[in-house]
C-alpha positions as CSV (number, residue, x, y, z in Angstrom):
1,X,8.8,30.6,-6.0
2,X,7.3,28.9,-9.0
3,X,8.1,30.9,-12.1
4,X,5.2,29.4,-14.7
5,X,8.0,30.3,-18.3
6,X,9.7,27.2,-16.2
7,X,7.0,25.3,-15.2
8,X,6.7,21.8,-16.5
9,X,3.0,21.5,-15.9
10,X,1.0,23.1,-17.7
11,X,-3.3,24.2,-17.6
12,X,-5.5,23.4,-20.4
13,X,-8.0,25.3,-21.6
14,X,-10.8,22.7,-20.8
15,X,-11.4,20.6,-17.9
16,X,-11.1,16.9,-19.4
17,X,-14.3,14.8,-18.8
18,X,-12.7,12.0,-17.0
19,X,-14.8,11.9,-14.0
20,X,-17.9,11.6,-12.4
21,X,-17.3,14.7,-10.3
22,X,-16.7,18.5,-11.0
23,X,-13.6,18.7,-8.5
24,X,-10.9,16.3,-10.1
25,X,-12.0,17.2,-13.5
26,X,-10.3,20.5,-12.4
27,X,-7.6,19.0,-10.9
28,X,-6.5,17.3,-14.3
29,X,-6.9,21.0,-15.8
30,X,-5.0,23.2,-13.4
31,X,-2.5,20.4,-13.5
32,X,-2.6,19.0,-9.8
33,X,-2.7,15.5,-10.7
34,X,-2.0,12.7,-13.5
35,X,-3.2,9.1,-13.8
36,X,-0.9,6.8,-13.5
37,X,-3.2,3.5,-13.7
38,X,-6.9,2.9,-12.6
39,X,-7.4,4.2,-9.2
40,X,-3.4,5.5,-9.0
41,X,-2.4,8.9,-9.2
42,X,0.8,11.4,-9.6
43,X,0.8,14.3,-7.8
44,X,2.6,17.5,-9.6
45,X,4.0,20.3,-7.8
46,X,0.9,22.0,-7.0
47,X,-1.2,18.8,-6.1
48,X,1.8,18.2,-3.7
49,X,1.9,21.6,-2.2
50,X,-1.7,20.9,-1.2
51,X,-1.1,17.6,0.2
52,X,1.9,18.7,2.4
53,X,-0.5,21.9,3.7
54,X,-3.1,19.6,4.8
55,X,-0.4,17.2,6.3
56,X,0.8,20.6,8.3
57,X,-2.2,21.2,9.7
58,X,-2.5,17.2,11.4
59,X,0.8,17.1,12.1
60,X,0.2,20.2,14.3
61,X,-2.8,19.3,16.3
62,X,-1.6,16.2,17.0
63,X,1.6,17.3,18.0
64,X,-0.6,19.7,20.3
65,X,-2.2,16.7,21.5
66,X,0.5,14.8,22.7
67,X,1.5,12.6,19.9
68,X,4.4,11.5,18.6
69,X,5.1,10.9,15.0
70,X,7.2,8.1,13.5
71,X,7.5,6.2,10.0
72,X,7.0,2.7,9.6
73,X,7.4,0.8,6.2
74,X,5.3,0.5,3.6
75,X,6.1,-3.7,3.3
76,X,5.6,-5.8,6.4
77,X,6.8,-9.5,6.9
78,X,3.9,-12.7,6.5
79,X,4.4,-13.4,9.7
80,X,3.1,-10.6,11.9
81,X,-0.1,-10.6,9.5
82,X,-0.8,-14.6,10.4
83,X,-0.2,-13.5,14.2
84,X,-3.9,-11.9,13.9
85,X,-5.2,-14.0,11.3
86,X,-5.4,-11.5,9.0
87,X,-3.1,-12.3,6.1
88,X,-6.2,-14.1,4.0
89,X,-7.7,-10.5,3.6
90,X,-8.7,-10.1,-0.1
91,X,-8.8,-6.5,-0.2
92,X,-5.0,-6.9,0.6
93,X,-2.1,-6.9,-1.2
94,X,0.5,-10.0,-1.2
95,X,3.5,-9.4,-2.3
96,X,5.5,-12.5,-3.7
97,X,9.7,-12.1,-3.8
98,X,12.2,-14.0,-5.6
99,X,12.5,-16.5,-2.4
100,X,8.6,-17.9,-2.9
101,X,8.0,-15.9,0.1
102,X,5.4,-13.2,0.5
103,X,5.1,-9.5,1.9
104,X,2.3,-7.8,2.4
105,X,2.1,-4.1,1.1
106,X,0.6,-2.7,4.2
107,X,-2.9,-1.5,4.3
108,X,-2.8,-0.2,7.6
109,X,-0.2,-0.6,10.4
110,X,-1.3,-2.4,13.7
111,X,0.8,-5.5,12.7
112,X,4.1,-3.4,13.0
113,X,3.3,-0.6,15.8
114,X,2.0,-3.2,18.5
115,X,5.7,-5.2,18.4
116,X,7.2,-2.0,17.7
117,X,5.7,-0.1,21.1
118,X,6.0,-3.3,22.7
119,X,10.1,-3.0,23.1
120,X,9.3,0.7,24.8
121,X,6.2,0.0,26.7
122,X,7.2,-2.1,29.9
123,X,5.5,0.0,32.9
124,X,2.1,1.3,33.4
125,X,3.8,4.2,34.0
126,X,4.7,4.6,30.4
127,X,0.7,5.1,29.5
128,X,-0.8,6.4,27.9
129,X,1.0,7.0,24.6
130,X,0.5,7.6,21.1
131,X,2.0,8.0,18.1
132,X,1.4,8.3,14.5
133,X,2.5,8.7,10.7
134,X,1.8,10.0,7.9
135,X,2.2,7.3,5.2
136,X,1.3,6.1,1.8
137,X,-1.3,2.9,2.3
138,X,-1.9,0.3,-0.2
139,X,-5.6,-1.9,-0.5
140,X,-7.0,-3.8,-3.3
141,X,-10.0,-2.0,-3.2
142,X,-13.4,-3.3,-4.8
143,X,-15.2,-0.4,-4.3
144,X,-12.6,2.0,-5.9
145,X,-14.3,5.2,-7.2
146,X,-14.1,8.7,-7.7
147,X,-10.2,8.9,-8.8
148,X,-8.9,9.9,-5.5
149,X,-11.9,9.3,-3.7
150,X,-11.1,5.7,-2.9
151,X,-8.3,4.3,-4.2
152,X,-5.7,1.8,-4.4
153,X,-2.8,3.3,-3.0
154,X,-3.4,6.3,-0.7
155,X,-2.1,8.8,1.5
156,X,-3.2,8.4,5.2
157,X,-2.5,9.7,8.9
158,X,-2.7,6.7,10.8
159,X,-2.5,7.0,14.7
160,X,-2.7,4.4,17.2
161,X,-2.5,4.7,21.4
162,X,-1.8,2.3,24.4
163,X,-4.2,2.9,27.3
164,X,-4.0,0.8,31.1
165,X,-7.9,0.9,31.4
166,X,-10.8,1.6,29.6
167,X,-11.5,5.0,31.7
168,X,-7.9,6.1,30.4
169,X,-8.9,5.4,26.7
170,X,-12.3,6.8,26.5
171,X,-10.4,10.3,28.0
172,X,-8.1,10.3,25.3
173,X,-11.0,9.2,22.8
174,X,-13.1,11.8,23.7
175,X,-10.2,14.2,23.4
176,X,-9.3,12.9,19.9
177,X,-12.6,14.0,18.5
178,X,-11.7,17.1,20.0
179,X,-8.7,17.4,17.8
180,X,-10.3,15.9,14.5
181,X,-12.9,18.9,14.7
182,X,-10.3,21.7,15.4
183,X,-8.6,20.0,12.2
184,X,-11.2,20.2,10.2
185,X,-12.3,23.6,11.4
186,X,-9.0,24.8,10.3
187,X,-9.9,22.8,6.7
188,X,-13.2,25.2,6.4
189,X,-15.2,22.0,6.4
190,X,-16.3,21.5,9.7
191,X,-20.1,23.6,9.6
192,X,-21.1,20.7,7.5
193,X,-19.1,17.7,8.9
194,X,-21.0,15.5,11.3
195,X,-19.4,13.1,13.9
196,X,-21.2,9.7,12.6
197,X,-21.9,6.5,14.3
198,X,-20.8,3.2,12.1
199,X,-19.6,-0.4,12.2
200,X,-16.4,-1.1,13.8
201,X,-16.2,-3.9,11.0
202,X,-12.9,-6.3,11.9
203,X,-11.6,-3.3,14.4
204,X,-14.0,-3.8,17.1
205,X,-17.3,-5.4,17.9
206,X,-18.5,-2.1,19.2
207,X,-19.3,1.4,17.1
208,X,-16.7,2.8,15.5
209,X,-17.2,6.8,14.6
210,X,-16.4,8.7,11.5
211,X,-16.8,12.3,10.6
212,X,-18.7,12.4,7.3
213,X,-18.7,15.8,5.4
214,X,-21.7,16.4,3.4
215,X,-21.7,16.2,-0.6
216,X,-23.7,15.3,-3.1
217,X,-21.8,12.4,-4.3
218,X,-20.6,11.3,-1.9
219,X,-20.0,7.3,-1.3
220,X,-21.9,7.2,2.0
221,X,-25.9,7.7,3.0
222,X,-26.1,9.2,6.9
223,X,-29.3,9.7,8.6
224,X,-28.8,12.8,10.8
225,X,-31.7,13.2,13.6
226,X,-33.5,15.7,13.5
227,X,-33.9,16.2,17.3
228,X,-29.9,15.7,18.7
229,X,-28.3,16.5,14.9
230,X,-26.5,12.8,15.8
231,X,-25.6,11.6,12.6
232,X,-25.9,7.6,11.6
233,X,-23.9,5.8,8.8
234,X,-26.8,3.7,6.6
235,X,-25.0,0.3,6.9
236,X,-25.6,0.7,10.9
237,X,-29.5,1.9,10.1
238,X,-32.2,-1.5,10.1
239,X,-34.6,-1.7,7.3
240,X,-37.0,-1.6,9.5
241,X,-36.4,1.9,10.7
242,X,-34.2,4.7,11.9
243,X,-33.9,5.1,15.8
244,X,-31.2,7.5,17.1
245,X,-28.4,6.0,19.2
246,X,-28.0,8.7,21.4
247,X,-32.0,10.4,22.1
248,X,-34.5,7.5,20.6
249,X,-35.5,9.6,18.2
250,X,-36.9,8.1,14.9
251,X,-37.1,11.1,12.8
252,X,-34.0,11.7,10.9
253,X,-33.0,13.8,7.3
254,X,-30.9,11.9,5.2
255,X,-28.0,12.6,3.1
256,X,-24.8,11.8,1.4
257,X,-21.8,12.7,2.5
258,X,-17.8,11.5,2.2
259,X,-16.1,10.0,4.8
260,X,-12.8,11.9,6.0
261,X,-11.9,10.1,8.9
262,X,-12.7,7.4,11.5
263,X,-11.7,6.4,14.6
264,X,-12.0,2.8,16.2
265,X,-11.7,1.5,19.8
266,X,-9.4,-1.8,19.5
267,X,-9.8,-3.3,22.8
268,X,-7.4,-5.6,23.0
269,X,-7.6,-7.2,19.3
270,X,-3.9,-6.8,18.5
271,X,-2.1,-6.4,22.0
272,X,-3.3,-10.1,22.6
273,X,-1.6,-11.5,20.2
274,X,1.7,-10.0,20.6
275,X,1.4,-10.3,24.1
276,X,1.9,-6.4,25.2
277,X,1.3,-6.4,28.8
278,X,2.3,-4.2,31.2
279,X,2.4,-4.5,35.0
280,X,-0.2,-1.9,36.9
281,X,0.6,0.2,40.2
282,X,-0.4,-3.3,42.2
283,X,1.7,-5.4,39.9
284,X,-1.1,-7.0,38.8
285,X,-0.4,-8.0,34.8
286,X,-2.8,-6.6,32.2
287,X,-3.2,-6.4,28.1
288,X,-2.8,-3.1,27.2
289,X,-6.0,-1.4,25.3
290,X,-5.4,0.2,22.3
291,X,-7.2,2.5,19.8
292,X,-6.8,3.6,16.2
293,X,-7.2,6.9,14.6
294,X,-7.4,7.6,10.9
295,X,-7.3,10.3,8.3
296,X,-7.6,10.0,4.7
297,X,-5.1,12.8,3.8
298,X,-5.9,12.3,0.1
299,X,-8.8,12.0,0.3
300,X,-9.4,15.0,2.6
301,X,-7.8,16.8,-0.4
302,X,-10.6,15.8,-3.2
303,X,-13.2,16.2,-0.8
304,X,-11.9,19.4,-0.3
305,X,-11.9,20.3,-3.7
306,X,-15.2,18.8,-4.0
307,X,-16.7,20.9,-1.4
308,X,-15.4,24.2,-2.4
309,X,-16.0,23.8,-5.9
310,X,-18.3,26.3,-7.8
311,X,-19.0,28.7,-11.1
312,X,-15.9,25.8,-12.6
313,X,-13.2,26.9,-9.7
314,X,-12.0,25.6,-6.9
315,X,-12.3,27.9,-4.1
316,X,-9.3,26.0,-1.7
317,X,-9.0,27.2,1.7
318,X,-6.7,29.9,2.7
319,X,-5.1,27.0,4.7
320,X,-4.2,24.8,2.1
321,X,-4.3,26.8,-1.0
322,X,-1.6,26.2,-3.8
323,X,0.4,29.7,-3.3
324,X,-0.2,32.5,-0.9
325,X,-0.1,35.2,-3.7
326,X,-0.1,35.0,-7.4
327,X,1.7,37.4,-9.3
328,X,0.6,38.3,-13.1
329,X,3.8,40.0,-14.7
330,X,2.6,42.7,-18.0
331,X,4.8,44.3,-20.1
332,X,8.8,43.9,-19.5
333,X,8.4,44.7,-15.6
334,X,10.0,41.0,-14.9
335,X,12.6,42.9,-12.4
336,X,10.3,44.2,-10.0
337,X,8.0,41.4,-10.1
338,X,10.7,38.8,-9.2
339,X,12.1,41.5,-6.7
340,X,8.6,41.3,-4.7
341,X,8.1,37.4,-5.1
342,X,11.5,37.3,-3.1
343,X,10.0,39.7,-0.5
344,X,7.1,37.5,0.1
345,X,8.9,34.4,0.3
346,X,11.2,36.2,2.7
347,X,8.1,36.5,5.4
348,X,6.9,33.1,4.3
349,X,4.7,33.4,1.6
350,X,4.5,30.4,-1.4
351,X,4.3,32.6,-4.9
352,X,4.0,32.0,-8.5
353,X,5.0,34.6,-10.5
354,X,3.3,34.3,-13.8
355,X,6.4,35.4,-16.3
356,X,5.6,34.1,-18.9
357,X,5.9,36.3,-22.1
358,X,4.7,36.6,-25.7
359,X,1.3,37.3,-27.6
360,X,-0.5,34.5,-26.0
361,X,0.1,34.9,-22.6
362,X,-1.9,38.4,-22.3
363,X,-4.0,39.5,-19.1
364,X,-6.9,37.4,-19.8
365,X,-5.0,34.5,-19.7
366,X,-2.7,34.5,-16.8
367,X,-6.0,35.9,-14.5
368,X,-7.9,32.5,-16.0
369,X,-5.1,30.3,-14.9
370,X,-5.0,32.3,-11.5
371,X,-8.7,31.8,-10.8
372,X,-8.1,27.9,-11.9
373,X,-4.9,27.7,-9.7
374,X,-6.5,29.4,-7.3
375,X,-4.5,31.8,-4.9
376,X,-6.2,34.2,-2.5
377,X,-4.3,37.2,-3.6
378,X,-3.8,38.3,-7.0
379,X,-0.7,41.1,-7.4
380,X,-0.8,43.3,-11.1
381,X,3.1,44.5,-12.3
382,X,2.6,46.6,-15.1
383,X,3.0,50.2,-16.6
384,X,0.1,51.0,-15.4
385,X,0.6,50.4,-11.8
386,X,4.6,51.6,-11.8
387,X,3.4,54.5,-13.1
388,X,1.6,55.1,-9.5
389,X,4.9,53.7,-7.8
390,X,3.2,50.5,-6.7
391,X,1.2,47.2,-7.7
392,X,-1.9,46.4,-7.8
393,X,-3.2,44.2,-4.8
394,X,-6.6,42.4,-5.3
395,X,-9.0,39.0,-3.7
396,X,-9.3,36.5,-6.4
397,X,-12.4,36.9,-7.8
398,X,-12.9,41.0,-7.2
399,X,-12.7,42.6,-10.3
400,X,-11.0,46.0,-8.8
401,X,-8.0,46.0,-6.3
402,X,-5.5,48.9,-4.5
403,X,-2.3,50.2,-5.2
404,X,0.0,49.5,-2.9
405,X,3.7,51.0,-3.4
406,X,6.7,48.9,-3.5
């Protein structure tokens, strides 16, 4: 449990105005995150608690899916990044050592999983396969906004899988957008997140697709039609005019939304050039087709927070929220209150237990600092409620709650 007379981090009364949006201004005043430079960003306890309930969720439905997680590093040799001629990248890091050699602080990671899968993939009879991380990601980023919006160094699922045709791929494509939308369902996002067609950029020559969640400052403008609800990303819409991709259409709402994932179909662009082959069922050799699937776990977070704020609170998903309960200690009932944290973190439950003593931290201010914390169950210790043998049990944000006996 967290126990806030211990806590290091602490709220403040105000949310600081260093942003352009609502959501992280709170974050700086509940205390979920601290600058560390432009664009780079510490997360505290309760920014990390977050984080590593988002990461649950992905890890679970991919797991579910059939993928298996690793961890690769977070430096990767010159050499694998001049094997697909993309070490010139500017939005790139180089990394120079005391040798006059360079690293690159990885970006991304198909320059290490293709020779990695390649000493385990020797059969067609070993596809498909994917796997995946969860990793911190590094890009010099031009377009950095938003504080942890886009940023410089990030924290990102990254999958990538190994297909013997393109039938085989498309299948488990198809089924990965699957898994992205039960993800998101589970986030309390997914009623206004729209699948999205955009450029595959360097990935692929084809489409690539995104899920875009609607905000209002958001970095991305989608046309959505207004006859198949297909959504487009702008830099894929001509001047000239919308047209629909999927129906023809050319009637279309548009809005802004955030991007929290993408996926892109890689063809063969980096199982060329480290020659991953496999031999098929007629021992005929082939490249092995490959495809990449992304999510932006902190960036999911702010636009998160983003989404769900309102009335100057963020309103976090059940999911994901900081602690299950929060427990506001009055009078000198510290006993009982620490004896029930201990019961709810026996069946599971993340608590803070709001302990903290003296004029200043009355009733008024400990509920503020619940509502800005934000944990869907508020529990009351005090005379009041022992003297009916119990606690009070209420929703954050009800004013009234029930006594329930200890």
């Amino acid at each position: 449990m967290i126990k806030l007379s211990k806590f290091p981090f602490k709220t403040e009364k105000v949310p600081p105005k260093a942003s352009d949006n609502v959501s992280t201004s709170l974050l700086l005043q509940a205390g979920f995150i601290r600058q560390v430079m432009a664009w780079v960003y510490t997360y505290t306890t309760l920014g990390l608690k977050v984080l590593r309930k988002i990461e649950k969720i992905i890890r679970e439905e991919m797991d579910n899916y059939g993928c298996y997680e690793i961890l690769m590093p977070g430096i990767s040799p010159r050499e694998l990044w001049e094997q697909t001629n993309r070490w010139e990248i500017e939005e790139y890091f180089k990394l120079p050592t005391y040798d006059n050699k360079f690293y690159r602080l990885n970006p991304t990671h198909e320059e290490l999983v293709v020779p990695l899968m390649k000493q385990f993939i020797t059969s067609y009879k070993d596809l498909p396969t994917c796997v995946y991380q969860i990793q911190t990601k590094y890009r010099n980023e031009k377009r950095a906004k938003s504080w942890l919006l886009r940023g410089r160094e990030f924290l990102m699922k990254d999958a990538y899988s190994f297909h013997l045709s393109d039938e085989d791929f498309q299948k488990f494509y198809d089924g990965m957008i699957k898994v992205y939308k039960t993800i998101f369902d589970r986030l309390w996002i997914w009623k206004d997140t729209y699948l999205t067609y955009a450029d595959g950029g360097t990935f692929t020559d084809k489409y690539s697709h995104e899920f875009q969640t609607l905000l209002p400052i958001g970095e991305d403008t989608i046309y959505i039609c207004e006859e198949c609800g297909t959504a487009h990303n702008k830099e894929i819409v001509p001047e000239s005019g919308f047209k629909c991709i999927n129906c023809g259409s050319t009637k279309a709402r548009v809005e802004r939304a955030s991007e929290v994932w993408n996926i892109f179909p890689l063809e063969t662009k980096y199982s060329k050039p480290f020659d991953l082959k496999v031999l098929d069922e007629n021992w005929k050799e082939k490249d092995v087709i490959m495809g990449c699937y992304g999510i932006g776990v902190s960036r999911l977070m702010w636009v998160i927070a983003e989404y769900f704020t309102k009335d100057g609170k963020i309103y976090w998903p059940e999911s994901i929220a900081p602690a299950d309960y929060y427990i506001i200690v009055l009078g000198d009932n510290f006993e009982k209150a620490e004896q029930l944290a201990k019961k709810l973190e026996d069946e599971g439950k993340d608590v803070i237990l709001d302990d903290r003593q003296g004029k200043k931290f009355g009733f008024g201010v400990k509920i503020k600092d619940a509502e800005l914390i934000w944990a869907p169950n508020i529990i009351i210790v005090s005379d009041k409620t022992l003297e009916k043998w119990g606690y009070e049990l209420r929703r954050l944000g009800d004013k009234d709650g029930k006594i329930v006996e200890f």
